[in-house]
N, CA, C and O of each residue as an XYZ file, in Angstrom:
136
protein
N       0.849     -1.195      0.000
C       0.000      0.000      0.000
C       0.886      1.247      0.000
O       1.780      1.251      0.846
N       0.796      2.179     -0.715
C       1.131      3.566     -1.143
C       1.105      4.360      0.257
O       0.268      4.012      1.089
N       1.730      5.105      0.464
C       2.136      6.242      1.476
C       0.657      7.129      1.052
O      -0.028      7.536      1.990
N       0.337      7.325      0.045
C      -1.032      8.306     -0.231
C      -2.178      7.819      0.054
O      -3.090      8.502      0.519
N      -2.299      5.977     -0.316
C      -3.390      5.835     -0.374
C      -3.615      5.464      1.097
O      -4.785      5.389      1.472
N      -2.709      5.243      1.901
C      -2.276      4.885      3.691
C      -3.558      6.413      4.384
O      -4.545      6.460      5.119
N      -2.539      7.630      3.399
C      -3.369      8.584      4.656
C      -4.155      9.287      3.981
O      -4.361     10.474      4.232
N      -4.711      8.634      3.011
C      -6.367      8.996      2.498
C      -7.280      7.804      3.147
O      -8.421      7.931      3.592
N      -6.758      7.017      3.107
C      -7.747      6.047      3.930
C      -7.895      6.456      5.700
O      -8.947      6.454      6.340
N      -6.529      6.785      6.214
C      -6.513      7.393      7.583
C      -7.562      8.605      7.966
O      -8.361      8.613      8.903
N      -7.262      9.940      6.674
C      -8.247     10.826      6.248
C      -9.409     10.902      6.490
O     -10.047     11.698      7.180
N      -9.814      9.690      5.657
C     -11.273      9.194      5.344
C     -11.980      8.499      6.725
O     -13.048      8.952      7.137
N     -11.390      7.506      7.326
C     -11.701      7.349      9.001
C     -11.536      8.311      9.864
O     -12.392      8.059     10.712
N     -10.840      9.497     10.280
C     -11.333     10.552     10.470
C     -12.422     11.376     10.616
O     -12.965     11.842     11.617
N     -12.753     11.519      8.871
C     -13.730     12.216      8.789
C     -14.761     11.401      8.600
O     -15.755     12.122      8.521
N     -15.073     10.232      8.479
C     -16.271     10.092      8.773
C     -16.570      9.893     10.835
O     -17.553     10.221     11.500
N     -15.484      9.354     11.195
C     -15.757      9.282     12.538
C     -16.192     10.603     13.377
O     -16.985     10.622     14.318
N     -15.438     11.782     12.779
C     -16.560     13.238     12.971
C     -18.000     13.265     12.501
O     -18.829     13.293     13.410
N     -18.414     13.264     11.386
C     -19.428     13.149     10.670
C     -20.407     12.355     12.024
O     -21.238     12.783     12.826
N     -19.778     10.976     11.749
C     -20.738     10.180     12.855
C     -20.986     10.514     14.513
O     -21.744      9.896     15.261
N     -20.361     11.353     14.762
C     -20.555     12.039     16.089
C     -21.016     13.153     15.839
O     -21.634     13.699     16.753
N     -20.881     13.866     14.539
C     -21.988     15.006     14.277
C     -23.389     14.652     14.706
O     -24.130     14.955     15.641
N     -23.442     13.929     13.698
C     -24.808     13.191     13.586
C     -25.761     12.686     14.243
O     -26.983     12.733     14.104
N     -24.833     12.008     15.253
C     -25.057     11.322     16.880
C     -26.000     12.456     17.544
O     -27.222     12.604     17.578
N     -24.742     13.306     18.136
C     -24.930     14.390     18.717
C     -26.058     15.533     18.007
O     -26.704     16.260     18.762
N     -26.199     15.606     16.790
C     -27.668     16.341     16.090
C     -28.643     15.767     16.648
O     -29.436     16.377     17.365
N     -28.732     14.314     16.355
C     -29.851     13.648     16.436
C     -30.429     13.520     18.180
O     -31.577     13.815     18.512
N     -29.408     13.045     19.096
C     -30.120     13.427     20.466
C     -30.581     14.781     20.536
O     -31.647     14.795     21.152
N     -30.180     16.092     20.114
C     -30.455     17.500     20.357
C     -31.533     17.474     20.187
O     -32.214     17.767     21.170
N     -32.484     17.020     18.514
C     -33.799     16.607     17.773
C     -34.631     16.063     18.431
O     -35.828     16.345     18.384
N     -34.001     14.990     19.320
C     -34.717     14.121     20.342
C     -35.417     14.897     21.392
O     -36.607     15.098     21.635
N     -33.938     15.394     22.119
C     -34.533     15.834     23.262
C     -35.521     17.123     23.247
O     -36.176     17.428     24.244
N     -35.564     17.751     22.199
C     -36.499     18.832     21.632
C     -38.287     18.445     22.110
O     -39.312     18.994     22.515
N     -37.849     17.384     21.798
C     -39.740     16.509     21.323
C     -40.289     16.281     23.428
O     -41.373     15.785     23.733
């Protein structure tokens, strides 16, 4: 495996692991609204 494609894949787990705690964290806010 390539040195680039190493920390685009690293990158990419990153940002989705933000994303998914965005999301998390939106969605209880939505919740607790109701």
């Amino acid at each position: 495996m390539s040195t680039l494609a190493f920390s685009t894949m690293t990158y990419f787990h990153i940002y989705s692991a933000h994303y998914l705690v965005i999301l998390y964290n939106f969605r209880n806010s939505c919740g607790g609204l109701k």
